[in-house]
ZATORDO-358159 format. One record per residue (C-alpha): residue number from 1; residue in three letters; chain; x, y, z. Coordinates in steps of 0.2 Angstrom, whole numbers, plus 5000, padded with zeros to 4 digits. Example, Ala and Ser with C-alpha at 12.3 -4.5 7.8 and 13.67 -1.06 7.14 Angstrom:
# ZATORDO-358159
<rec nr="1" rest="Ala" kette="A" xx="5062" yy="4978" zz="5039"/>
<rec nr="2" rest="Ser" kette="A" xx="5068" yy="4995" zz="5036"/>
END
This chain:
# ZATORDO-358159
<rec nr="1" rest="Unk" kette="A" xx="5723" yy="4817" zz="4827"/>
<rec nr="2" rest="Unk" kette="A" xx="5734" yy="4811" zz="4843"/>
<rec nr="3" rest="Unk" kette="A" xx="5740" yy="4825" zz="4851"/>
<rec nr="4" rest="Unk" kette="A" xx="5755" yy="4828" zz="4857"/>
<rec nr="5" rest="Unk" kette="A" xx="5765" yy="4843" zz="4864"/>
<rec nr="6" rest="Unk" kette="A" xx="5784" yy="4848" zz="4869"/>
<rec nr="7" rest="Unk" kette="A" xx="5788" yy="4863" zz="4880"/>
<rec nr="8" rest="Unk" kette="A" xx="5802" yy="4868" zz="4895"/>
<rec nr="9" rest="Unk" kette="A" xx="5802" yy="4864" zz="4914"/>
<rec nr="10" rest="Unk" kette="A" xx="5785" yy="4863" zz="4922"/>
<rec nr="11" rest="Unk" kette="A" xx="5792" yy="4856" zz="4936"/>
<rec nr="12" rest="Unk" kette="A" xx="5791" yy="4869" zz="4951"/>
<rec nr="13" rest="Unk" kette="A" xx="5786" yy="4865" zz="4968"/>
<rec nr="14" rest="Unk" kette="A" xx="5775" yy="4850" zz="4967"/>
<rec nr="15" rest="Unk" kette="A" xx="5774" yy="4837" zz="4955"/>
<rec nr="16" rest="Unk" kette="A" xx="5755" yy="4833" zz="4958"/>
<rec nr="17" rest="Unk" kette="A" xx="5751" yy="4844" zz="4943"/>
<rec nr="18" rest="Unk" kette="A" xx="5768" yy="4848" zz="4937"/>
<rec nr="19" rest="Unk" kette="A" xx="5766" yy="4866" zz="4936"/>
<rec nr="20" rest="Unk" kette="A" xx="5754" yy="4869" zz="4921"/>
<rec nr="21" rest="Unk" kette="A" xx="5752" yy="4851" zz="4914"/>
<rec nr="22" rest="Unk" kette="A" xx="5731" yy="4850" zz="4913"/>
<rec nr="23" rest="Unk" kette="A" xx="5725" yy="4838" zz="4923"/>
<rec nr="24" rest="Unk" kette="A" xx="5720" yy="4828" zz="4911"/>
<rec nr="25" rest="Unk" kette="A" xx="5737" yy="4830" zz="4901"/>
<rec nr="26" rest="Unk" kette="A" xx="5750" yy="4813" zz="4902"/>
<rec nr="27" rest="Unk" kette="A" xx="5765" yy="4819" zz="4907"/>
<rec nr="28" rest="Unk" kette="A" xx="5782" yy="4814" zz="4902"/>
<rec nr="29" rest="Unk" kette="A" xx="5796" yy="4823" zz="4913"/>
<rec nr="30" rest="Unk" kette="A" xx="5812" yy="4820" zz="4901"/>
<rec nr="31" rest="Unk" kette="A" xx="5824" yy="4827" zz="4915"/>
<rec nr="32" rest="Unk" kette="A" xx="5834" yy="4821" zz="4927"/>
<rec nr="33" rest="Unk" kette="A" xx="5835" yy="4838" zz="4941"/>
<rec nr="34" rest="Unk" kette="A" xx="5821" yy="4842" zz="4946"/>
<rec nr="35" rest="Unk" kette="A" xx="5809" yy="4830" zz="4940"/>
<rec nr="36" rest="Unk" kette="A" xx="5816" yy="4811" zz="4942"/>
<rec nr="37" rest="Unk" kette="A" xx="5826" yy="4817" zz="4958"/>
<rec nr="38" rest="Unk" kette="A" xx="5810" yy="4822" zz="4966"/>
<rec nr="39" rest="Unk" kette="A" xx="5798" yy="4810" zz="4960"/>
<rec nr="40" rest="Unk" kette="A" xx="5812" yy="4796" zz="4966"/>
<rec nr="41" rest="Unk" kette="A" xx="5815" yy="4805" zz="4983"/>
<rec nr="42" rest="Unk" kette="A" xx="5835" yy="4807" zz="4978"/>
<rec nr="43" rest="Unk" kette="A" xx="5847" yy="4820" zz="4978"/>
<rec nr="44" rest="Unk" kette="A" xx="5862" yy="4819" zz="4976"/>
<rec nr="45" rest="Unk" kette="A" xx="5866" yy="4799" zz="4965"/>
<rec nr="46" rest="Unk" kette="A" xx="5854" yy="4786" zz="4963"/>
<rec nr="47" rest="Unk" kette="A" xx="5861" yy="4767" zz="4964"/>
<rec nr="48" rest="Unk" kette="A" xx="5862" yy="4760" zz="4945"/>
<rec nr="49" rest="Unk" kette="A" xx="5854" yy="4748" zz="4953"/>
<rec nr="50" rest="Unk" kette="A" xx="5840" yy="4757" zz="4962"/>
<rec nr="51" rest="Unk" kette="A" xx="5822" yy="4750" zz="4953"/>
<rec nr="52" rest="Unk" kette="A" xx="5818" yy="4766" zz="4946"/>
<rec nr="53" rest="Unk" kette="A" xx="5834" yy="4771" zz="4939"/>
<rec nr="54" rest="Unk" kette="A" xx="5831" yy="4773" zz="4923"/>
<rec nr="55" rest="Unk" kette="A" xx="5812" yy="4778" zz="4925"/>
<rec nr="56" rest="Unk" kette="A" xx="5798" yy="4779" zz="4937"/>
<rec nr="57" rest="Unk" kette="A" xx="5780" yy="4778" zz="4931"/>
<rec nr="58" rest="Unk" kette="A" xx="5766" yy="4786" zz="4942"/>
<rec nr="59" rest="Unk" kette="A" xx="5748" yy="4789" zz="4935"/>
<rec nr="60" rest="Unk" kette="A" xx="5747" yy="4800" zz="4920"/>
<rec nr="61" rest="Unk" kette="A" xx="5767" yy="4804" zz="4925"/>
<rec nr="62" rest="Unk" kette="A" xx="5784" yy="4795" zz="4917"/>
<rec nr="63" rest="Unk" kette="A" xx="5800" yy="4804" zz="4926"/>
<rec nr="64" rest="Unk" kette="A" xx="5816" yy="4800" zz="4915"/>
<rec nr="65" rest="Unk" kette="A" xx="5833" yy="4800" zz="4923"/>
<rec nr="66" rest="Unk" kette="A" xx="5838" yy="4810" zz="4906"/>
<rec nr="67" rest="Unk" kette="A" xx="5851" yy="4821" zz="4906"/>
<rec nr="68" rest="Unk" kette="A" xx="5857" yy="4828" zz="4891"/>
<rec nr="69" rest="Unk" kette="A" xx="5879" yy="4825" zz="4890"/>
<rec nr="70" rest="Unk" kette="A" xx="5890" yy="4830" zz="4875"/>
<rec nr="71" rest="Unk" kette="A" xx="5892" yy="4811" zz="4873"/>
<rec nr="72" rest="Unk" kette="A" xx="5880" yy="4800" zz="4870"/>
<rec nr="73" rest="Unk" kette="A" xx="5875" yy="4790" zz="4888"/>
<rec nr="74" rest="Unk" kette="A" xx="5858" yy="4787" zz="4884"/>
<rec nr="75" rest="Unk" kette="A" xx="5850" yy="4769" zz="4888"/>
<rec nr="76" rest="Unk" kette="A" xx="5837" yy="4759" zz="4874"/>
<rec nr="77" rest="Unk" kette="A" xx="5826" yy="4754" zz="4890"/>
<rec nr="78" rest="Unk" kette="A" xx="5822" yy="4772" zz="4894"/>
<rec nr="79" rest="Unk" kette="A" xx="5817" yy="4774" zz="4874"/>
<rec nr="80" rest="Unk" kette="A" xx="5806" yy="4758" zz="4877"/>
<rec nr="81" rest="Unk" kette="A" xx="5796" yy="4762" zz="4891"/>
<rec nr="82" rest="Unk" kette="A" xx="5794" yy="4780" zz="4885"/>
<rec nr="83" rest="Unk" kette="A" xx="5786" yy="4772" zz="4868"/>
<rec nr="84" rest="Unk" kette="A" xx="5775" yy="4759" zz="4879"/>
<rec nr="85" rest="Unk" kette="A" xx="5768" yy="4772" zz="4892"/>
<rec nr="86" rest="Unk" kette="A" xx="5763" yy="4786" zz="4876"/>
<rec nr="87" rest="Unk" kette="A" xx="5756" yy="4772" zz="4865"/>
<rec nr="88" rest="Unk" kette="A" xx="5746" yy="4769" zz="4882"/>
<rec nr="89" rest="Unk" kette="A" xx="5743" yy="4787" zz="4885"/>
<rec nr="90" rest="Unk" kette="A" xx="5739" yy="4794" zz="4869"/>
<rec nr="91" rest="Unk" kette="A" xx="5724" yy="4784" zz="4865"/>
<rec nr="92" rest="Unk" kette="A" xx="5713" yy="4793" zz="4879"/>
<rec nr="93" rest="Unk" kette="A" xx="5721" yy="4811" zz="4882"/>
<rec nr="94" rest="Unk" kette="A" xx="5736" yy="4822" zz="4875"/>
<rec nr="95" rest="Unk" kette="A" xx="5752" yy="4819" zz="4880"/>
<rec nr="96" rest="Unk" kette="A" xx="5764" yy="4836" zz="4887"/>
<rec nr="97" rest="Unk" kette="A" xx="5782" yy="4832" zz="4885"/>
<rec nr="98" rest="Unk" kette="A" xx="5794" yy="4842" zz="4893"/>
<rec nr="99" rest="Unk" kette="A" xx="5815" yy="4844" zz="4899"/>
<rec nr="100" rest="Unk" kette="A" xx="5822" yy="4859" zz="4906"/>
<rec nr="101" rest="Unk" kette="A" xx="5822" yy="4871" zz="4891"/>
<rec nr="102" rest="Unk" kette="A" xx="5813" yy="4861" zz="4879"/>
<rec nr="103" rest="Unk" kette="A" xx="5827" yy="4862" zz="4868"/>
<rec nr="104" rest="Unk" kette="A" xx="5834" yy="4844" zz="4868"/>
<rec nr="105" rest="Unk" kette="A" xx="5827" yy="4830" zz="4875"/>
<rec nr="106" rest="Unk" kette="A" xx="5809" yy="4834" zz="4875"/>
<rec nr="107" rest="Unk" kette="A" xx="5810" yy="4839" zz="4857"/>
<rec nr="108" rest="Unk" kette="A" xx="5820" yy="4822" zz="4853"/>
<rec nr="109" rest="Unk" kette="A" xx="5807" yy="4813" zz="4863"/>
<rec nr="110" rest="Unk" kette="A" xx="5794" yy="4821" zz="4850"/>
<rec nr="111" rest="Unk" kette="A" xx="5801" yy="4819" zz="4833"/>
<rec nr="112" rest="Unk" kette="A" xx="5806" yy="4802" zz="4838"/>
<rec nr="113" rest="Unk" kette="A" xx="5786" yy="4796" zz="4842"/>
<rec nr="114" rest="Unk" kette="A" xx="5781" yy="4808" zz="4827"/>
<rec nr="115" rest="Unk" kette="A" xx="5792" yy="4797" zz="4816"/>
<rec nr="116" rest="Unk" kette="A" xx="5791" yy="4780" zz="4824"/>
<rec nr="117" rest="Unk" kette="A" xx="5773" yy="4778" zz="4829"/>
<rec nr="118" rest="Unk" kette="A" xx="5764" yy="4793" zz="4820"/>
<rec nr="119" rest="Unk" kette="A" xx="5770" yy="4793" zz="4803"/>
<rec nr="120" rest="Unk" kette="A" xx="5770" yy="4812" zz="4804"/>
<rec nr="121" rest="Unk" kette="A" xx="5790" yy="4812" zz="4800"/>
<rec nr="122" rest="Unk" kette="A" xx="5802" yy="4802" zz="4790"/>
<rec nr="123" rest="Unk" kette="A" xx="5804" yy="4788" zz="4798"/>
<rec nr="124" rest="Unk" kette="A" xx="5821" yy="4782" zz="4788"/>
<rec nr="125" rest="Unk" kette="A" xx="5833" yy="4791" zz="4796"/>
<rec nr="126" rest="Unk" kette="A" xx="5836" yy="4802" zz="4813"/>
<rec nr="127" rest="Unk" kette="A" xx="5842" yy="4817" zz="4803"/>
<rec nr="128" rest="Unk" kette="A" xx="5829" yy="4815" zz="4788"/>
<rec nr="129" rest="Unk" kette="A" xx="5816" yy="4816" zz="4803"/>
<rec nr="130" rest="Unk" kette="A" xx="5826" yy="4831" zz="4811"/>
<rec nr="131" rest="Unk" kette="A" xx="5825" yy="4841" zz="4796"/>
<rec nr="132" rest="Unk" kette="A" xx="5804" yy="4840" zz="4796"/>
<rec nr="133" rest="Unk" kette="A" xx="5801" yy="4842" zz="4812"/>
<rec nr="134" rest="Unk" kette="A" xx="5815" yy="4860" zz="4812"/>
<rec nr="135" rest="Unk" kette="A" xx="5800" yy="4867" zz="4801"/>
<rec nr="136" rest="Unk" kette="A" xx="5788" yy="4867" zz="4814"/>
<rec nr="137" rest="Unk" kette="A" xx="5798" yy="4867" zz="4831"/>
<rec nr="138" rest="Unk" kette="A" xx="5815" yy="4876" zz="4838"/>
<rec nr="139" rest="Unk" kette="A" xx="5827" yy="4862" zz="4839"/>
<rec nr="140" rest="Unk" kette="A" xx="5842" yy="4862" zz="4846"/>
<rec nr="141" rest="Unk" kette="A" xx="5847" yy="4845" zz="4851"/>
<rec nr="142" rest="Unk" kette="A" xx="5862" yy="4844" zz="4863"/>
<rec nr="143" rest="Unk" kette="A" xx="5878" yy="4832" zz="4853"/>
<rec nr="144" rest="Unk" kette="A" xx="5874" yy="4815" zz="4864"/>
<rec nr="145" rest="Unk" kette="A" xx="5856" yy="4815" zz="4860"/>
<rec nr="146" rest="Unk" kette="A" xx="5856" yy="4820" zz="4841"/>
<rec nr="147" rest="Unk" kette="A" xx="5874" yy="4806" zz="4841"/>
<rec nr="148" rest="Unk" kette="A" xx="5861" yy="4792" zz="4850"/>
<rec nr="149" rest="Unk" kette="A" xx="5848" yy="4795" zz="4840"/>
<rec nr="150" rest="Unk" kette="A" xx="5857" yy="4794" zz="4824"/>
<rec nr="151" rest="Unk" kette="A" xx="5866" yy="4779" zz="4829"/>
<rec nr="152" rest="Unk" kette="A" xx="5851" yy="4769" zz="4836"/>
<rec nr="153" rest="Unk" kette="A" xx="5837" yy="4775" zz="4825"/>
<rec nr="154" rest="Unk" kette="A" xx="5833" yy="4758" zz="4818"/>
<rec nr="155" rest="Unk" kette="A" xx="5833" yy="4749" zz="4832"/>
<rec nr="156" rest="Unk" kette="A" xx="5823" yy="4763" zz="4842"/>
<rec nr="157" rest="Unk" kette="A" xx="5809" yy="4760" zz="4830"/>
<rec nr="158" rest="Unk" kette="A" xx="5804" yy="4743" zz="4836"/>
END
């Protein structure tokens, strides 16, 4: 059975371990401040332009410029490469996903992989898979995600 977990911020002084992220845990950092800021070496903007805009892959680490807006400003490619670099991930070690509170974004992240790749949720509809995966996690998803994911889901899938 792949394993996969969500929780808050681990991000605290250093991102070589990320707080309490085993060492032999993939981490996927679903948060704009502190995590992608520091991994980038940002901190105020980043250029939209800037090659690690949207992501930055290092090791066992994905950093996601996410941040989680009442309106839904999320971009398809940051949905893409999280599905390629878990697919990689998951095959040889458990994968930690985390934002700030481990409310939103982390939790989205989960449901979204548990549905699209593990067959563990419905896969039909964003709120069909919502409703499952509320019995077995606190999920609180802020308006732009749970809007995003409801509008994209099909095409999120692929």
């Amino acid at each position: 059975m792949p394993r996969i977990y969500v929780t808050d911020n681990l991000c605290f002084d250093d991102l070589s371990g990320c707080g309490n992220a085993s060492a032999d845990m993939a981490v996927v950092h679903a948060c704009k401040d502190p995590c992608h800021k520091r991994a980038v070496g940002y901190t105020k903007s980043l250029e939209i332009t800037h090659k690690n805009y949207l992501w930055l892959e290092a090791g066992r680490h994905l950093y996601l410029n996410m941040v989680d807006p009442p309106v839904p400003l999320f971009k398809p490619e940051s949905f893409t490469k999280f599905f390629e670099f878990v697919d990689r991930a998951i095959k040889t070690r458990p994968v930690l996903i985390h934002c700030n509170k481990g409310e939103s974004r982390a939790p989205s992240l989960t449901l979204l992989y548990m549905a699209m790749r593990l067959g563990l949720l419905p896969n039909d509809s964003y709120e069909a898979a919502a409703a499952k995966f509320r019995a077995l996690h606190p999920y609180k998803p802020g308006q732009g995600i749970a809007m995003f994911l409801s509008q994209n889901w099909k095409s999120l899938g692929c």
